[in-house]
Backbone bond lengths (Angstrom), bond angles and torsions (degrees), N, CA, C in turn:
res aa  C-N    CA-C-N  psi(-1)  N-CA   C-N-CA  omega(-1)  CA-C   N-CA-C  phi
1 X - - - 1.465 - - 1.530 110.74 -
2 X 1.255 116.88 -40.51 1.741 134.23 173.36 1.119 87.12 -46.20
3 X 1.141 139.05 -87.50 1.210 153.11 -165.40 1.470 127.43 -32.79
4 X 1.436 117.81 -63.54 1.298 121.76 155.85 1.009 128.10 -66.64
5 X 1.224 118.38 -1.47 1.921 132.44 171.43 1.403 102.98 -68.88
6 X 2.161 107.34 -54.05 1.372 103.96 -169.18 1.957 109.44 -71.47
7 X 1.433 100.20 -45.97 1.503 96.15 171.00 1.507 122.24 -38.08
8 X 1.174 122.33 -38.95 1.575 134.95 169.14 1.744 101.31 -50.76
9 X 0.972 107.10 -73.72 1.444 126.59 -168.82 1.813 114.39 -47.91
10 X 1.519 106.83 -45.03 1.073 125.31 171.56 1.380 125.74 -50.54
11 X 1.624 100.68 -57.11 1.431 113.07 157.63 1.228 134.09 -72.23
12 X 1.001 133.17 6.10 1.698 148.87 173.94 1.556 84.46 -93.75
13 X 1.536 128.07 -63.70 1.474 114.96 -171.05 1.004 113.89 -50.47
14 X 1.547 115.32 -56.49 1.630 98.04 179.12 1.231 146.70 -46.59
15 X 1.939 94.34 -32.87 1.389 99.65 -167.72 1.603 102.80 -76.54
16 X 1.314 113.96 -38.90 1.652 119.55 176.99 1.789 98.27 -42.85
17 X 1.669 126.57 -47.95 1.407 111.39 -150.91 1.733 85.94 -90.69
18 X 0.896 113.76 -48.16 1.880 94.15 171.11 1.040 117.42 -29.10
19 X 1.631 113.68 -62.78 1.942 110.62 -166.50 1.498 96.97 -73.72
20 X 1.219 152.93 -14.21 1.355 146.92 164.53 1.533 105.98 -65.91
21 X 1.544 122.30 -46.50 1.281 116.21 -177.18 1.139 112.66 -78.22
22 X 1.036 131.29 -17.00 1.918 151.98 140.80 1.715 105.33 -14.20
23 X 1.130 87.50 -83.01 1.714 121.66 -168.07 1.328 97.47 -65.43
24 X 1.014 147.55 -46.26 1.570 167.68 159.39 1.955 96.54 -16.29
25 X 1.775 99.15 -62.69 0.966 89.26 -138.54 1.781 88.27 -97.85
26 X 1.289 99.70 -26.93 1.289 99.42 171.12 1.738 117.05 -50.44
27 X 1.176 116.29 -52.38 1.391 121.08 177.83 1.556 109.31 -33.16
28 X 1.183 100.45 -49.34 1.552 113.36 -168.83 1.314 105.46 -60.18
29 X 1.445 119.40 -56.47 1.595 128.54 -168.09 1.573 94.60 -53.48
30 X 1.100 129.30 -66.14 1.484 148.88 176.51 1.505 91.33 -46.34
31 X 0.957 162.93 -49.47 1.759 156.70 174.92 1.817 92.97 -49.34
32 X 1.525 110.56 -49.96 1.128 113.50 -146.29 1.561 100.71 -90.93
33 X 1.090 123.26 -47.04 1.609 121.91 143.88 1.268 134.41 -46.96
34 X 1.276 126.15 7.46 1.540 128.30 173.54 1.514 84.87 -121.45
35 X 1.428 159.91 -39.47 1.317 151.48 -172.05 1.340 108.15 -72.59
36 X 1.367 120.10 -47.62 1.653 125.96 163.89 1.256 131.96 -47.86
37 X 1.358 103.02 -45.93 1.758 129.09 -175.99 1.508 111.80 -94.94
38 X 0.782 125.25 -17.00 1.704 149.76 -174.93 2.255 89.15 51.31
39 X 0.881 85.16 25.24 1.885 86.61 -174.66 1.780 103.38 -111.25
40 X 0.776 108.05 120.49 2.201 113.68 171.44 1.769 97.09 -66.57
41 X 1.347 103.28 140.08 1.541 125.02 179.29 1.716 106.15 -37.37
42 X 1.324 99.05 -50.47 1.713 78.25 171.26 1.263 131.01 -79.73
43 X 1.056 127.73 -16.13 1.680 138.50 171.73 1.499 89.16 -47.15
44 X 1.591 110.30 -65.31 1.703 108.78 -153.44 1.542 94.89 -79.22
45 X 1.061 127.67 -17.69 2.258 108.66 158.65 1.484 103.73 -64.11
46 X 1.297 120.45 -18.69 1.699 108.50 174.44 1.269 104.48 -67.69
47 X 1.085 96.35 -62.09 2.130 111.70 -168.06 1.435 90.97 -24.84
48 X 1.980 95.97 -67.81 1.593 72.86 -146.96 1.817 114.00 -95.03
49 X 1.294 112.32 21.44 1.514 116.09 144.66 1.324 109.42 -78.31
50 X 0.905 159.54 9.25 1.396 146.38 -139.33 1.796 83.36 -133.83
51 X 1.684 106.26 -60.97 1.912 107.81 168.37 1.195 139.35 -66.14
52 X 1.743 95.82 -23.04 1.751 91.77 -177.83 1.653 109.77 -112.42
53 X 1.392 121.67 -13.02 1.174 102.07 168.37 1.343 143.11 -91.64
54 X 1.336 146.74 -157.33 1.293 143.46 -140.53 1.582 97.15 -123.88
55 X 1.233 138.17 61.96 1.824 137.22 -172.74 1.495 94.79 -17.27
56 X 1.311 106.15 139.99 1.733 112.66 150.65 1.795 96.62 77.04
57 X 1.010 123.15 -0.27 1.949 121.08 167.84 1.765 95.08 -121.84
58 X 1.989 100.22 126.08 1.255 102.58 -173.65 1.862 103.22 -88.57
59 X 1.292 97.54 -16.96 1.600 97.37 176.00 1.738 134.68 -77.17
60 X 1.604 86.36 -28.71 1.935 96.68 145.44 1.342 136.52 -44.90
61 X 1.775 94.58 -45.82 1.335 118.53 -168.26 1.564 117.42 -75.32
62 X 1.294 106.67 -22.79 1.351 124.44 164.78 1.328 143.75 -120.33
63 X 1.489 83.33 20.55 2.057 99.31 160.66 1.349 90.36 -110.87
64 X 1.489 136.16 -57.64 1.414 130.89 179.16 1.771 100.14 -32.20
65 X 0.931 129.79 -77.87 1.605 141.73 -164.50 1.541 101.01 -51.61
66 X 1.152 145.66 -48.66 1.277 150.81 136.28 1.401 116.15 -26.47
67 X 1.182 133.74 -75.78 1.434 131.55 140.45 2.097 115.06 5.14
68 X 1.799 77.83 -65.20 1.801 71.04 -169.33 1.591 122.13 -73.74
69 X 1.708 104.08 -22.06 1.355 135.66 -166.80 1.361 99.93 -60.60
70 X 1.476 126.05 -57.25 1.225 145.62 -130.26 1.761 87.78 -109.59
71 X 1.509 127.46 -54.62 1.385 115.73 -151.26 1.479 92.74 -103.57
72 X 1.517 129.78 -55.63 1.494 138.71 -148.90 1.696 102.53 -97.79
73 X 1.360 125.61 -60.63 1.580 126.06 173.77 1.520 123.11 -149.81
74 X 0.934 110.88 139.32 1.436 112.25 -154.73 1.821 111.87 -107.92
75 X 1.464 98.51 115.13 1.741 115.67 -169.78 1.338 104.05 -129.05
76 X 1.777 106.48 106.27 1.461 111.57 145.06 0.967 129.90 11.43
77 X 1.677 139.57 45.03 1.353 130.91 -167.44 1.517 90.12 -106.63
78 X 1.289 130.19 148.46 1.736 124.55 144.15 1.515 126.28 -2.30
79 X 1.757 90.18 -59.64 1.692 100.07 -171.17 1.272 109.09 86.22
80 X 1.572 104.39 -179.67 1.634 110.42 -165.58 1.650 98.58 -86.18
81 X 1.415 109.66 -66.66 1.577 108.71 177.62 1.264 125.67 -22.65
82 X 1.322 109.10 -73.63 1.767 105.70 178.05 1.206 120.75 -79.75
83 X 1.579 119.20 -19.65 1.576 130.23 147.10 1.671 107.79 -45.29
84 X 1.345 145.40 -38.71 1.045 129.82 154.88 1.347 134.97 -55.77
85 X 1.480 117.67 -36.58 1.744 139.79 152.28 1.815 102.23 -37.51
86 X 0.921 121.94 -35.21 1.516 127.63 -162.74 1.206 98.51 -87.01
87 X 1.629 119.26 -61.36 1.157 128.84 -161.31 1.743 96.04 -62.28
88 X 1.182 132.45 -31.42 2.026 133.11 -163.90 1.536 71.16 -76.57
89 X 1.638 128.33 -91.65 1.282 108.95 -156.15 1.564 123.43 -34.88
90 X 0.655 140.09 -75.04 1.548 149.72 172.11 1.460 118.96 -14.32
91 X 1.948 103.86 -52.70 1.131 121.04 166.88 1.685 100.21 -42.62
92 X 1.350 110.29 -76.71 1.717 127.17 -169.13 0.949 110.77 -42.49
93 X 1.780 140.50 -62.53 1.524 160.74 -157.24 1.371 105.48 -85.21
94 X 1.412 121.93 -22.79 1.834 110.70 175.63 1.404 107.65 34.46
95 X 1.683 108.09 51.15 1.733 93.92 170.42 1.906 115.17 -73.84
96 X 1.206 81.42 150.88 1.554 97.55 173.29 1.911 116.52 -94.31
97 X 0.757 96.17 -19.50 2.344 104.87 174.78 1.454 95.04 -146.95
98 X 1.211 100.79 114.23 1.454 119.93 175.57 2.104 102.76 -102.44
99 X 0.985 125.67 159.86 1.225 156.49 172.20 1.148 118.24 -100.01
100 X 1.386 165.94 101.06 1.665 151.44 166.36 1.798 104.19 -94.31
101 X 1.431 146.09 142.50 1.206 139.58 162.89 1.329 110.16 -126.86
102 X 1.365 114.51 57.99 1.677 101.81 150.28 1.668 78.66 151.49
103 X 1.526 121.86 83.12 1.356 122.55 154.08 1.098 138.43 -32.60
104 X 1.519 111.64 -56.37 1.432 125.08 -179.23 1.547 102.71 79.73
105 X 1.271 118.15 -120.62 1.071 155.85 -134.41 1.754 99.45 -108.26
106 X 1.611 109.40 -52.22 1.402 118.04 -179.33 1.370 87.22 119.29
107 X 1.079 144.02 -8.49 1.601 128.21 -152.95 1.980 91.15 -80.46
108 X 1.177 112.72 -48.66 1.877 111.98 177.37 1.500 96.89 -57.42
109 X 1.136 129.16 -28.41 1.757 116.86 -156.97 1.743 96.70 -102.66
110 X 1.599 113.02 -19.46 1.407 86.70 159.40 1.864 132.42 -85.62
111 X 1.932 88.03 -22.99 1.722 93.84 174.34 1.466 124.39 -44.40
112 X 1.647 102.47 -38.23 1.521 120.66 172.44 0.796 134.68 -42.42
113 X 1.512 98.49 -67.01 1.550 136.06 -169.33 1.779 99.93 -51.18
114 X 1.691 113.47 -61.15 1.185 118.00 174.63 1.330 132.41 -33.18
115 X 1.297 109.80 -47.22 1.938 139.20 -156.94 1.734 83.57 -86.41
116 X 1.206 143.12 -50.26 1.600 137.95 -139.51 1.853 101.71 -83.04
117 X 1.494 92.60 144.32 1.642 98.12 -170.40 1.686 112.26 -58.88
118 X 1.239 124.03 -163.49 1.627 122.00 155.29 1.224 103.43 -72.74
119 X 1.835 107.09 132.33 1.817 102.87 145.70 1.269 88.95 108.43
120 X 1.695 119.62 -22.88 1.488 115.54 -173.07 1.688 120.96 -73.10
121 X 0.973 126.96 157.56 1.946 131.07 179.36 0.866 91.66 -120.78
122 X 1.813 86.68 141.50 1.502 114.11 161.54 1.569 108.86 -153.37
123 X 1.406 86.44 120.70 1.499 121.94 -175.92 1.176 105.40 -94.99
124 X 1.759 120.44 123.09 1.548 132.14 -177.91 1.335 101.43 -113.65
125 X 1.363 113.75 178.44 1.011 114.59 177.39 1.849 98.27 -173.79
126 X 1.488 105.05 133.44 1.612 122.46 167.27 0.833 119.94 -144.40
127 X 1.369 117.55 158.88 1.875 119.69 -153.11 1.456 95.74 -107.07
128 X 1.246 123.95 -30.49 1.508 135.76 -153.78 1.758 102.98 -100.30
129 X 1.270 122.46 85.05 1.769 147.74 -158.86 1.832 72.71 -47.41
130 X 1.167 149.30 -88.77 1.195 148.92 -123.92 1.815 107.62 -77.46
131 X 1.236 108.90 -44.82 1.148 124.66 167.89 2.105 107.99 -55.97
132 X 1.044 105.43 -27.87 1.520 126.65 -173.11 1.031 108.27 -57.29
133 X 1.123 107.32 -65.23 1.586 135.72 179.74 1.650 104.83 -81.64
134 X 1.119 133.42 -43.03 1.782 104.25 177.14 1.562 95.15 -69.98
135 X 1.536 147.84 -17.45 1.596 129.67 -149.15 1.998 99.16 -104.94
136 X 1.967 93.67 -4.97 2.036 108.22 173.88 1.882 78.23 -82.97
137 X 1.004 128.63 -72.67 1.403 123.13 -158.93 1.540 122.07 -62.76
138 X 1.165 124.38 -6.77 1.777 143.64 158.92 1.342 85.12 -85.40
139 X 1.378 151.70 -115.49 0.898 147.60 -134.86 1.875 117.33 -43.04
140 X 1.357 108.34 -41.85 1.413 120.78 161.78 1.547 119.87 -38.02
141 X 1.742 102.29 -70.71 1.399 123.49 179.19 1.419 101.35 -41.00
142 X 1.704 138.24 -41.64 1.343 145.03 -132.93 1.549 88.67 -85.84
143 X 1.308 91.50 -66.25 1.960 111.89 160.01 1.751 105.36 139.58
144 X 1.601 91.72 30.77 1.616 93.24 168.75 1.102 134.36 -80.47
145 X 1.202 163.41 5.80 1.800 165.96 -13.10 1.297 97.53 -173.53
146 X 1.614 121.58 9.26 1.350 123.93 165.32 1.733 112.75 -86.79
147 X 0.783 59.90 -36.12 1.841 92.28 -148.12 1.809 97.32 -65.29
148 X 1.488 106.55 126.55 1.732 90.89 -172.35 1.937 95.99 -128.83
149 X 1.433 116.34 156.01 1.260 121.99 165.25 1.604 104.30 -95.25
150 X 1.371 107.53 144.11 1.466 128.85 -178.25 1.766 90.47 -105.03
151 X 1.491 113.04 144.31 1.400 125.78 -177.85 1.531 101.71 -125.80
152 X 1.178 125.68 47.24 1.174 116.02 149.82 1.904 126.54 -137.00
153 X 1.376 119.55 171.51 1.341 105.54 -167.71 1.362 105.65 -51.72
154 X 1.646 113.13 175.60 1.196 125.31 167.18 1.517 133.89 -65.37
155 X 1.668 89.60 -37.18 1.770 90.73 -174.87 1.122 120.50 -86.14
156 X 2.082 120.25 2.23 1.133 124.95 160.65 1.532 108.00 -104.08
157 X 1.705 124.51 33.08 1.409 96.25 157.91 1.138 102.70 -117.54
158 X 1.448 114.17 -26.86 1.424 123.50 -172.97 0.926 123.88 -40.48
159 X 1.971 123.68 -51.09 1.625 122.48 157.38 1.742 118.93 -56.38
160 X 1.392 123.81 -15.46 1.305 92.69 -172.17 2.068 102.90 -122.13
161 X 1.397 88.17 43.68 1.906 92.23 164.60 1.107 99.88 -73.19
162 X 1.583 133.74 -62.01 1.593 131.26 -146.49 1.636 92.25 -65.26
163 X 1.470 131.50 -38.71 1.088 105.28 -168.13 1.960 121.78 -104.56
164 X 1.453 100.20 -3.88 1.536 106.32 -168.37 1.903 96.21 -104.28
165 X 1.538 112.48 -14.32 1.541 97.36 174.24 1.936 109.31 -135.96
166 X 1.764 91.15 23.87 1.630 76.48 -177.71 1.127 127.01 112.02
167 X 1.618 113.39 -59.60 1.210 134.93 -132.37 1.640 108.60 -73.29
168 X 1.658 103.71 128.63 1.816 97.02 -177.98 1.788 84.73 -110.14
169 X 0.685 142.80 0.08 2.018 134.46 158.00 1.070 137.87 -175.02
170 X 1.273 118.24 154.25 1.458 119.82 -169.61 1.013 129.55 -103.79
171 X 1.327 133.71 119.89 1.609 108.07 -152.89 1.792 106.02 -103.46
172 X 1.603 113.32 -5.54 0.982 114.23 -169.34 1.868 120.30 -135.96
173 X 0.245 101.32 107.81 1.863 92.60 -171.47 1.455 112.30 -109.09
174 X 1.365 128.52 109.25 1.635 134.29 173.34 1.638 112.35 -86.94
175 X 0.899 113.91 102.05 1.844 106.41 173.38 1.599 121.36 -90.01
176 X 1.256 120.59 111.67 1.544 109.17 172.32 1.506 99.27 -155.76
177 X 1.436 106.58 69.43 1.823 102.13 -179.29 1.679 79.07 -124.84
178 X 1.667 116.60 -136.67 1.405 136.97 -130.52 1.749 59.08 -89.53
179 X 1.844 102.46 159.56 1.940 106.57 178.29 1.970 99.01 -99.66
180 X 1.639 120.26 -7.28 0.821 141.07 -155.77 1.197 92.74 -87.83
181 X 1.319 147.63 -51.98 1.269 168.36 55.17 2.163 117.02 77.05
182 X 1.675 80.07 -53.95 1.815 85.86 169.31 1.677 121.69 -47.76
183 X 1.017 104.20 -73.77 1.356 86.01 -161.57 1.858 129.87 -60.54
184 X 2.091 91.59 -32.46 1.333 95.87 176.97 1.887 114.66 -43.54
185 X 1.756 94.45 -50.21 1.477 79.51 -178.36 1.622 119.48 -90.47
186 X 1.151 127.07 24.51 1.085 115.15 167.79 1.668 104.59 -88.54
187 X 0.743 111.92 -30.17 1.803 129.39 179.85 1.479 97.42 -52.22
188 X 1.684 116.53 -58.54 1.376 136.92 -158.01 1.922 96.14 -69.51
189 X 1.639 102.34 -41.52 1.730 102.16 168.02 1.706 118.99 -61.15
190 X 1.397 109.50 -35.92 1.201 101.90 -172.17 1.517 109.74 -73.74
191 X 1.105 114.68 -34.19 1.486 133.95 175.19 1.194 119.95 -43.84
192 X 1.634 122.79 -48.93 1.198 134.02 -174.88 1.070 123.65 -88.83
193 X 1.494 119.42 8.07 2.152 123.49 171.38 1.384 92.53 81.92
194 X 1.548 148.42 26.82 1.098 112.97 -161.94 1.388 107.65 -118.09
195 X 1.461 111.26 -2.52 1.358 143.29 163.24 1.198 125.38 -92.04
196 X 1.715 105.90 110.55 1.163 109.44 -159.51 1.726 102.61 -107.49
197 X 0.996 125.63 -150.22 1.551 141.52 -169.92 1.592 101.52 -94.66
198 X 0.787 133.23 108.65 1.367 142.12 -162.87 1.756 119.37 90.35
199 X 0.953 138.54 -37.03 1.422 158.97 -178.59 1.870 88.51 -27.98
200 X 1.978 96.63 134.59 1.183 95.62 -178.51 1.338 105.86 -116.44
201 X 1.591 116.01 143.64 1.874 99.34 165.35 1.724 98.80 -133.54
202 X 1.175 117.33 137.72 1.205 139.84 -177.53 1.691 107.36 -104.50
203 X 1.468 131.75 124.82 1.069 132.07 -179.73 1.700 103.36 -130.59
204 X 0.929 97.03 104.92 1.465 98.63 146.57 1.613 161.42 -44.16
205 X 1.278 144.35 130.84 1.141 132.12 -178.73 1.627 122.97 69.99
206 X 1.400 94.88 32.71 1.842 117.98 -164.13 1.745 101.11 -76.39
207 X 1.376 126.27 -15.83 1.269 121.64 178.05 1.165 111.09 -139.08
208 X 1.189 110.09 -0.99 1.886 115.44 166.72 1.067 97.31 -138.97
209 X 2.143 126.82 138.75 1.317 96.67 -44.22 1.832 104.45 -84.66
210 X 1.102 117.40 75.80 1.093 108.75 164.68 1.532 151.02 103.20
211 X 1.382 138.22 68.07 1.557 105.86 159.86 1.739 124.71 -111.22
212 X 1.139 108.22 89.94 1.427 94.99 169.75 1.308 135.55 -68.19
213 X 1.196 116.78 -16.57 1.509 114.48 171.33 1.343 124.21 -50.79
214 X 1.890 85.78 -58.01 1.991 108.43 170.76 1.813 96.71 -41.38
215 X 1.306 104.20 -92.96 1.419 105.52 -177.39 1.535 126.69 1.04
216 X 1.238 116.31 -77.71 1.369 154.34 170.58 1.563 97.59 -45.28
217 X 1.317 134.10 -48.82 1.721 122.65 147.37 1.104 108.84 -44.39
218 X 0.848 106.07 -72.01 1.815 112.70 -164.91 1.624 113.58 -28.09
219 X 1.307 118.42 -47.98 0.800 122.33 176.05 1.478 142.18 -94.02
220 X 1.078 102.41 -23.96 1.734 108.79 153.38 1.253 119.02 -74.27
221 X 1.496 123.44 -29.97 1.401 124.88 -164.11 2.030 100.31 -73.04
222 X 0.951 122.25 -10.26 1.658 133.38 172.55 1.815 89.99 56.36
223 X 1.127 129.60 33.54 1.540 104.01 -165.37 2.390 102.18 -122.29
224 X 1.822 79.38 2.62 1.580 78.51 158.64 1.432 119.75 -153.25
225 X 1.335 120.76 159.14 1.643 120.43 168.32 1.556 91.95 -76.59
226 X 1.535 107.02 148.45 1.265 101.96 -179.34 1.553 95.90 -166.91
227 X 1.485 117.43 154.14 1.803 129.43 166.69 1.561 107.67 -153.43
228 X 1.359 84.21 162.31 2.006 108.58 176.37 1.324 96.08 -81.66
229 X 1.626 129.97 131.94 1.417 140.79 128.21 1.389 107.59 -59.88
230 X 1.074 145.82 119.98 1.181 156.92 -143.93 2.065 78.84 -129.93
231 X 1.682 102.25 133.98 1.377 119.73 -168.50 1.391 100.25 -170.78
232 X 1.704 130.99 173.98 0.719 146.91 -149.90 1.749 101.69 -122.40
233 X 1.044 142.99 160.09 1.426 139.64 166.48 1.582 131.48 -53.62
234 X 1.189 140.53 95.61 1.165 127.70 -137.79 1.751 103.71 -54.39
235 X 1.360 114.17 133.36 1.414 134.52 162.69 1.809 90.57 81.52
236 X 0.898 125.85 39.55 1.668 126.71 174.59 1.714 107.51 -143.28
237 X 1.072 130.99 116.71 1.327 121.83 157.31 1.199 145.89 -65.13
238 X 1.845 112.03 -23.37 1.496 132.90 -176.18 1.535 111.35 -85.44
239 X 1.435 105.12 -13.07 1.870 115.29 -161.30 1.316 113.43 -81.18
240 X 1.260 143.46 56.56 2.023 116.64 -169.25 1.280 109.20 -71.52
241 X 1.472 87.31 144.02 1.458 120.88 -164.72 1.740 93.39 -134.01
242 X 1.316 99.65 158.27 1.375 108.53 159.36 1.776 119.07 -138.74
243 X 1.221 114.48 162.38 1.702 122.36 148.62 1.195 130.21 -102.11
244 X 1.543 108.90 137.59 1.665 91.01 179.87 1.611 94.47 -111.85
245 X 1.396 103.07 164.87 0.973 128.11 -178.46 1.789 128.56 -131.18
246 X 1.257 101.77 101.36 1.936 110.74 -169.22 1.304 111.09 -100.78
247 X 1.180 100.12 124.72 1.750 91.62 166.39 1.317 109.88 -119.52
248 X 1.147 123.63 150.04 2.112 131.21 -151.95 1.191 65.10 -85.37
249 X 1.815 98.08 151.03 1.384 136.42 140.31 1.198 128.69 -102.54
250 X 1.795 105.16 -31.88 1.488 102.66 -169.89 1.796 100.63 112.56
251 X 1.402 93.79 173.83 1.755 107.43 154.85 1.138 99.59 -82.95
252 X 1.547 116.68 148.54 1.199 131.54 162.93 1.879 114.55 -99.58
């Protein structure tokens, strides 16, 4: 048992110092492609969404971006796999005010955007002003022109939904910004009434690389039913990753 404990252990190191030497080197290429291109990695996923996809089809817009993710440069998006996990909830929950925390790119805020009934909101939000603005111009291209990204951090928008959009609940909440970030604002959601009795939030990237803190709420706080979708790293096959998935209960 000693034994296969350390073999376990061994291989978790490796795989952690691979995907570090991964990221390592990728970083670099991406240093070296923004000095060449005078354009940041997401600018050039615009470019070339901007040439190869289909204006006004959101499903172009997100096989093209996948396309670039997967073969040419590789950006933190959801992805299709667990981007399909999203799309069943959504299907099921028919929220009407959705939540987004950490746009990126727009590629999660158009998957959304697509799946949500008539009449429904969806409120984004990114911390990174430049990133802000290419994930308003993905969402545009998709042909959403409702639909707006917010450019500021999280823990200053989160207090001022109830009073800057109205809002008495949320029925849906997507998390995939900083993982450092989870729990404070999930705390900051529970805090604000805006979570009601059923209300779903889906977080991403809960075991690759990580939030245990979030987690570790989750589960003492008794205030949701909740599980891991167990998935792979978006656009990686060797990586597991998971999503969790909470649905409010309330105080009991």
């Amino acid at each position: 048992i000693v034994y296969v404990y350390l073999a376990v252990c061994l291989c978790t190191t490796l795989i952690v110092y691979v995907y570090l030497a991964v990221c390592l080197c990728t970083t670099l290429i991406v240093m070296w492609y923004d000095c060449t291109t005078g354009l940041s990695r997401e600018e050039r996923a615009f470019q070339y969404v901007l040439t190869h996809a289909i204006p006004g089809d959101p499903e172009s817009i997100l096989e093209t971006f996948d396309l670039w993710c997967s073969k040419v440069e590789f950006i933190s998006n959801i992805g299709p796999k667990k981007g399909k996990i999203m799309d069943r909830m959504l299907s099921e929950h028919c929220p009407l005010t959705v939540l987004e925390l950490g746009s990126h790119c727009g590629y999660s805020t158009v998957r959304i955007a697509r799946a949500l009934p008539l009449g429904a909101r969806l409120y984004s939000v990114e911390m990174d002003a430049i990133n802000a603005a290419i994930a308003e111009k993905i969402i545009r291209l998709a042909g959403f022109d409702d639909d707006t990204v917010r450019a500021d951090p999280s823990d200053e928008v989160i207090p001022r939904l109830r009073a800057d959009y109205g809002l008495e609940r949320l029925d849906f909440v997507f998390m995939d910004h900083w993982k450092k970030c989870y729990r404070p604002d999930l705390q900051a959601l529970e805090g604000s009434g805006l979570l009601g009795k059923g209300s779903v939030v889906l977080a991403d990237n809960v075991l690759f690389p990580g939030a245990p803190n979030f987690l570790r709420h989750v589960r003492k706080s008794g205030l949701y039913e909740w599980k891991i979708h167990r998935a792979t790293l978006e656009y990686s096959k060797g990586i597991r990753d998971g999503m969790a998935e909470l649905v409010y209960q309330g105080i009991k």
